[in-house]
C-alpha positions in Angstrom: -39.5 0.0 -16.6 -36.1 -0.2 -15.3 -33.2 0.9 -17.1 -29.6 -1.2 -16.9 -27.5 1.5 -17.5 -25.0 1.6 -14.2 -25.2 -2.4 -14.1 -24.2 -2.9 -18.1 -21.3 0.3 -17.2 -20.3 -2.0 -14.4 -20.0 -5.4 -16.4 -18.0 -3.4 -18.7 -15.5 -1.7 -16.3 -14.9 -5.0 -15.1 -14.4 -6.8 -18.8 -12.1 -4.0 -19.1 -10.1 -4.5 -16.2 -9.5 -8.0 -16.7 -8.8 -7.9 -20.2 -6.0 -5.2 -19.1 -4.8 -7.5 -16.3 -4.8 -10.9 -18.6 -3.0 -8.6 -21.3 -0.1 -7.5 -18.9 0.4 -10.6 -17.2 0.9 -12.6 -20.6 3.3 -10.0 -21.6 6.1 -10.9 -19.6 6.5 -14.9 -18.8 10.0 -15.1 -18.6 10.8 -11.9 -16.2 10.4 -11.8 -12.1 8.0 -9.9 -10.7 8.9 -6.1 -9.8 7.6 -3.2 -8.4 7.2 0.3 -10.0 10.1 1.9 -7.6 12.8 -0.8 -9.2 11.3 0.1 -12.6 11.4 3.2 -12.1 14.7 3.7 -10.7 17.0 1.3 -13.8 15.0 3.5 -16.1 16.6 6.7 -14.5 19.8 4.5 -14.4 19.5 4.0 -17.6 19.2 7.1 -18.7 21.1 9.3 -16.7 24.0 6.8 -15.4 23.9 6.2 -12.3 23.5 2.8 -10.4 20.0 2.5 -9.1 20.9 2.2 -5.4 22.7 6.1 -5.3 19.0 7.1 -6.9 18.0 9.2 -3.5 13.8 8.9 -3.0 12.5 13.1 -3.5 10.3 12.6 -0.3 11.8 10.7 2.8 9.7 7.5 3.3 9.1 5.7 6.8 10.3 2.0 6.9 8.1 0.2 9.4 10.7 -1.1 12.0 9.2 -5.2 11.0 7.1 -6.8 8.7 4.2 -7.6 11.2 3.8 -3.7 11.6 3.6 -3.2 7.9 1.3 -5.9 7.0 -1.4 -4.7 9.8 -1.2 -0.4 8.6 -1.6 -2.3 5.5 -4.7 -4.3 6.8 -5.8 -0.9 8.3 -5.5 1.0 5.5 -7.9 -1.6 3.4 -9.8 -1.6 6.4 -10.7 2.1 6.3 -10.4 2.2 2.7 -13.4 -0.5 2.6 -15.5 1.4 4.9 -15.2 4.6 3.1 -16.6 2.9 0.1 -19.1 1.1 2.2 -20.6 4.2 3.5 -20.3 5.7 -0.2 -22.6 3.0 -1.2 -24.7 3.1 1.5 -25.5 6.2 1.6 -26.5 6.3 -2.2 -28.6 3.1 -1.4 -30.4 4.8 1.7 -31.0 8.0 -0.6 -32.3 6.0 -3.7 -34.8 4.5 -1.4 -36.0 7.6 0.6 -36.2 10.0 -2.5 
């Protein structure tokens, strides 16, 4: 007898996720599309005063000199990132089917 347990967890992590994303997105028609660090930085504006662009980052950030070299450490990082959960997977599959 085989139990569904991880496949029924996984069907529901996913419902989840895109009734969260379907939620959100509806939310806000009439706005443009912005990231977290402009959020972020007119709420601090906001509240404390100050425009957002004198808002000073806490930890120094690297700006890749173009956008080429961004969007391949970007494609690298997924790259790796995919792997690492490849091998994750893999590994639990080779182990399920030798123990």
């Amino acid at each position: 007898m085989h139990t569904y347990r991880l496949e029924i967890l996984t069907i529901v992590a996913i419902a989840a996720f895109c009734m969260v994303f379907l939620y959100t997105s509806s939310i806000s028609r009439d706005t443009a599309f912005a990231g977290t660090d402009s959020i972020a930085a007119a709420k601090i504006s906001g509240s404390s005063g100050t425009s957002p662009e004198k808002i000073q980052p806490l930890i120094p950030q690297w700006v890749p000199p173009s956008g080429e070299i961004e969007s391949t450490l970007f494609g690298l990082q997924a790259a790796i990132g995919g792997g690492f959960i490849g091998g994750v997977f893999g590994y639990w599959i080779g182990q399920k089917k030798n123990g």
